[in-house]
C-alpha positions in Angstrom: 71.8 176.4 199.0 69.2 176.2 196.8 65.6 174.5 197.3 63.6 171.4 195.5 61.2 174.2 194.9 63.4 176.6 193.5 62.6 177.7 190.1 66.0 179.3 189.1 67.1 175.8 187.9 69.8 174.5 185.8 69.8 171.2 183.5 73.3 169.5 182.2 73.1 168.2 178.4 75.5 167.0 176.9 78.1 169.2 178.9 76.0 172.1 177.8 74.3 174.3 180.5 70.7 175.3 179.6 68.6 177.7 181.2 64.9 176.9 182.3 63.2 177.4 178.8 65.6 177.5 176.5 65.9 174.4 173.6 68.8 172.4 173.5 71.4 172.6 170.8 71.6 170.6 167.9 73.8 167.8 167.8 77.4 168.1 166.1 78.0 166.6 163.3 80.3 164.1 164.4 77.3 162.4 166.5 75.4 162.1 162.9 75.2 157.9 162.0 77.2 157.2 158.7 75.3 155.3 155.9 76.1 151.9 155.6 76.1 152.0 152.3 79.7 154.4 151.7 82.6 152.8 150.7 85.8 154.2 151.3 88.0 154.7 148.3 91.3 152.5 148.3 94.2 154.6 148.8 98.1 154.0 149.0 99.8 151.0 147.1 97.6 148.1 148.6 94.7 149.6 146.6 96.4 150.2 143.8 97.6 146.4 143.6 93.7 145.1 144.8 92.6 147.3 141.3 95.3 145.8 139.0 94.0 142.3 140.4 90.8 142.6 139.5 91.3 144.5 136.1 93.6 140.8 135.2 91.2 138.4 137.0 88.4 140.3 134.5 90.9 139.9 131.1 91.7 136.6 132.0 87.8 135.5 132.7 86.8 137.2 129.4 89.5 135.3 127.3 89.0 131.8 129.0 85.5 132.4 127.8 86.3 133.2 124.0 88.6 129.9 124.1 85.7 128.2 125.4 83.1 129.3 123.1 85.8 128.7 120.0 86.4 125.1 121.4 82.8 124.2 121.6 82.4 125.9 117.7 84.6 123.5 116.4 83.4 120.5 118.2 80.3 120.9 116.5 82.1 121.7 113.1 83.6 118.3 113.9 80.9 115.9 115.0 79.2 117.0 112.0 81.6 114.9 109.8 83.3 112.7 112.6 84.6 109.9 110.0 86.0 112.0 107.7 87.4 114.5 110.2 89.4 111.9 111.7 90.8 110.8 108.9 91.5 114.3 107.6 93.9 114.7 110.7 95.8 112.2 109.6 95.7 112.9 106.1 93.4 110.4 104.7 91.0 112.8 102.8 88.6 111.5 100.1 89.2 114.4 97.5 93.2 114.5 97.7 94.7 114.4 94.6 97.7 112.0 93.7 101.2 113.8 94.3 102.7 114.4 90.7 105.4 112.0 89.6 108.1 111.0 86.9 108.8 107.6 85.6 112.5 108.0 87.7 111.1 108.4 90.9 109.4 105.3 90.7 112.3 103.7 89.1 114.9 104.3 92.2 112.4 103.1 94.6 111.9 99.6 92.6 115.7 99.8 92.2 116.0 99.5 96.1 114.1 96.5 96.7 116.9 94.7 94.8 115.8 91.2 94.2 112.9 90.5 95.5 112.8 86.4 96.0 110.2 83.1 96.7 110.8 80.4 98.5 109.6 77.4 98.7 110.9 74.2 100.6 110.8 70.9 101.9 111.1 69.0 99.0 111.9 65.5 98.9 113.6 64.1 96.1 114.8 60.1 96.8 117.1 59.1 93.8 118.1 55.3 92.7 120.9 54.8 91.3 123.0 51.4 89.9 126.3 51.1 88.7 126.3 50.4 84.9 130.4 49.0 85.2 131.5 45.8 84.3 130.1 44.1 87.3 126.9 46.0 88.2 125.8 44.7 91.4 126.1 47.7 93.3 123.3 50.3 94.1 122.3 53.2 96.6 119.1 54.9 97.2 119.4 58.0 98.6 117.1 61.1 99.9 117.7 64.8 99.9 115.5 68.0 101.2 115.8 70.6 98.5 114.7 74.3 98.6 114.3 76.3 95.7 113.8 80.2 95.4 112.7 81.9 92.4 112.7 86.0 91.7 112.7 89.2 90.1 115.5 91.1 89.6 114.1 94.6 90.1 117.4 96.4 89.4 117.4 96.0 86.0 113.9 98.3 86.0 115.1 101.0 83.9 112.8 104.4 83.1 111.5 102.5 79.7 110.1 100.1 82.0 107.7 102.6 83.7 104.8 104.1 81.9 102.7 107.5 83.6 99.8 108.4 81.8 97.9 111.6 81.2 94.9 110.7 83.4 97.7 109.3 86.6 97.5 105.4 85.6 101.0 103.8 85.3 101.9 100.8 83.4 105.2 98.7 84.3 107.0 95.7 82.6 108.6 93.6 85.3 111.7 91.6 84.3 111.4 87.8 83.7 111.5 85.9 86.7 113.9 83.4 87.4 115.0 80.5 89.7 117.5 81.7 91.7 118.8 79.2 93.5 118.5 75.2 94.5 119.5 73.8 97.3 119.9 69.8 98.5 120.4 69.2 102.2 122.7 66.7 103.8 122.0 63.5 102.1 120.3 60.6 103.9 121.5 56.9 102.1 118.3 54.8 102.3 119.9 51.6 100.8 123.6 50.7 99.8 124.7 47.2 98.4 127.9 46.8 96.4 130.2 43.5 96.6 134.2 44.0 96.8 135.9 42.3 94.2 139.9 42.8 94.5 141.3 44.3 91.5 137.9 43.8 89.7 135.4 46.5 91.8 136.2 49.1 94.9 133.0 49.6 96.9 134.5 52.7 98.1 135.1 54.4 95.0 131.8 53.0 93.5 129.6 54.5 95.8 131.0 57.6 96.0 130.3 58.1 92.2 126.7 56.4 92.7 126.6 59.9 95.0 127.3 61.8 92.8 125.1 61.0 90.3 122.2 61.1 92.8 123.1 64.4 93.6 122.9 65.6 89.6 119.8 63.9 89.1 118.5 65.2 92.1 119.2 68.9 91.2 117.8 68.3 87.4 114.5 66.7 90.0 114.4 69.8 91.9 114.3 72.4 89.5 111.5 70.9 87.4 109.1 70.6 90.4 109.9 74.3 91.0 108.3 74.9 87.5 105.7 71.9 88.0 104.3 74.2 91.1 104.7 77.4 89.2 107.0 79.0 91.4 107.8 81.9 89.0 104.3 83.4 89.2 104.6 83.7 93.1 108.2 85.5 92.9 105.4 88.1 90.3 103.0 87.9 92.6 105.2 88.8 95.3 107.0 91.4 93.6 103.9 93.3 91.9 102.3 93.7 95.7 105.4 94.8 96.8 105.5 97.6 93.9 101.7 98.2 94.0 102.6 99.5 97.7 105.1 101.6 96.5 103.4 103.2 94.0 100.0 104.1 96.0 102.4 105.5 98.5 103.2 107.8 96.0 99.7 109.0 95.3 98.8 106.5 92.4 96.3 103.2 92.6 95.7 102.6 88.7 98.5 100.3 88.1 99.2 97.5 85.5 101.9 95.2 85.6 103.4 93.2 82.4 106.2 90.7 81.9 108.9 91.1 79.8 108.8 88.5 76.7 112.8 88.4 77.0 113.4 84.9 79.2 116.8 85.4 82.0 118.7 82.2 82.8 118.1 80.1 86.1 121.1 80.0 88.9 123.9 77.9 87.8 122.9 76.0 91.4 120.0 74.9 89.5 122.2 72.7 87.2 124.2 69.5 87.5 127.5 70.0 87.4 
């Protein structure tokens, strides 16, 4: 046994025995703290996938960015000018220059509208008439609704017809205009007085040829209030705006319309029998 007092003592450190008045060892190197501020590298294919990630998250970042930057550039480029930007995208440009065409490429487009036609209706013409016979006692008054329409035959536009200048103007002679058809509506009989006279006068056959005279005269009525109210100039009217469109479609505003001198006949509706 060995005293309190004994001097041949032995201290345990660390599963080390030491002597009275020797030092202790030094620590090994696996008791040494590691620094917080090591990172261990990434190995095996869950690294490798983690790096590839990140080198495609930083592409992607860096080319939403350009887009970004170019968007904004041409924003500004844009509000600079708004009006005439936004007309520009839909072709509306101030400087554009008319497209380049012949007298025959105007001419099939007219050609196409065919006969362009005015109409006008809702004219009342009331007609008298009395029998002139040997016993002229009978008479009828009768009423009609007429319609009248009056046009331009743009078919016979030929490439004489259509004039392009040097500086982009164009000139074009229309064809004459001309009524191109009357119409009379059933006939309403206002009055009708006739006496029956055997062997001398049939009602019947009277009256039927008083309608028929109200029915020429009423026709001869109707076309000359279709040229009292100048129908002929709206069938040019009509047919000049309708060309005028076509034409600026094409590139060109400068237009000038004549009339042919050369007169075309009226619809054989627009004459008595």
């Amino acid at each position: 046994m060995t005293s309190r007092d004994s001097k041949d003592k032995r201290v345990a450190v660390q599963g080390t025995v030491v002597q009275p008045g020797e030092s202790a060892p030094p620590p090994q190197a696996y008791d040494q703290p590691r620094s917080f501020l090591a990172i261990p590298r990434p190995t095996g294919c869950c690294g490798m996938c983690a790096l590839f990630a990140g080198l495609i998250l930083l592409v992607m970042t860096v080319v939403i960015g350009c887009m970004a930057v170019i968007m904004t550039l041409q924003f500004a480029d844009f509000m600079r000018d708004p009006l005439d930007n936004f007309l520009a995208i839909f072709g509306f440009e101030d400087d554009s220059t008319p497209v380049v065409v012949d007298s025959r490429t105007i001419v099939l487009g007219i050609q196409e509208m065919a006969v362009l036609q005015t109409a006008t209706g809702d004219i009342q013409v009331i007609k008298t008439v009395v029998d002139t016979g040997a016993a002229p006692d009978a008479e009828l008054e009768i009423s009609y609704i007429g319609s009248v329409t009056a046009g331009i035959d743009l078919s016979l536009v030929a490439e004489e017809n259509v004039l392009v200048l040097p500086d982009g103007s164009i000139t074009i002679t229309l064809p004459s205009a001309q009524l191109t058809g009357c119409y009379l509506g059933k006939p309403d009989i206002l009055t009708r007085r006739c006496t029956d006279i055997p062997v001398v006068q049939d009602c019947g056959k009277i009256i039927a040829r008083l309608q028929d005279d109200a029915y020429d005269r009423a026709i001869n009525d109707l076309r000359e209030t279709a040229y009292e109210i100048d129908l002929l100039s709206l069938a040019y009217q009509e047919a000049e705006t309708r060309i005028y469109d076509l034409v600026k479609s094409l590139g060109h505003e400068q237009i000038t319309f004549q009339r042919s001198l050369e007169p075309l006949p009226d619809s054989a509706t627009c004459f008595a029998d």
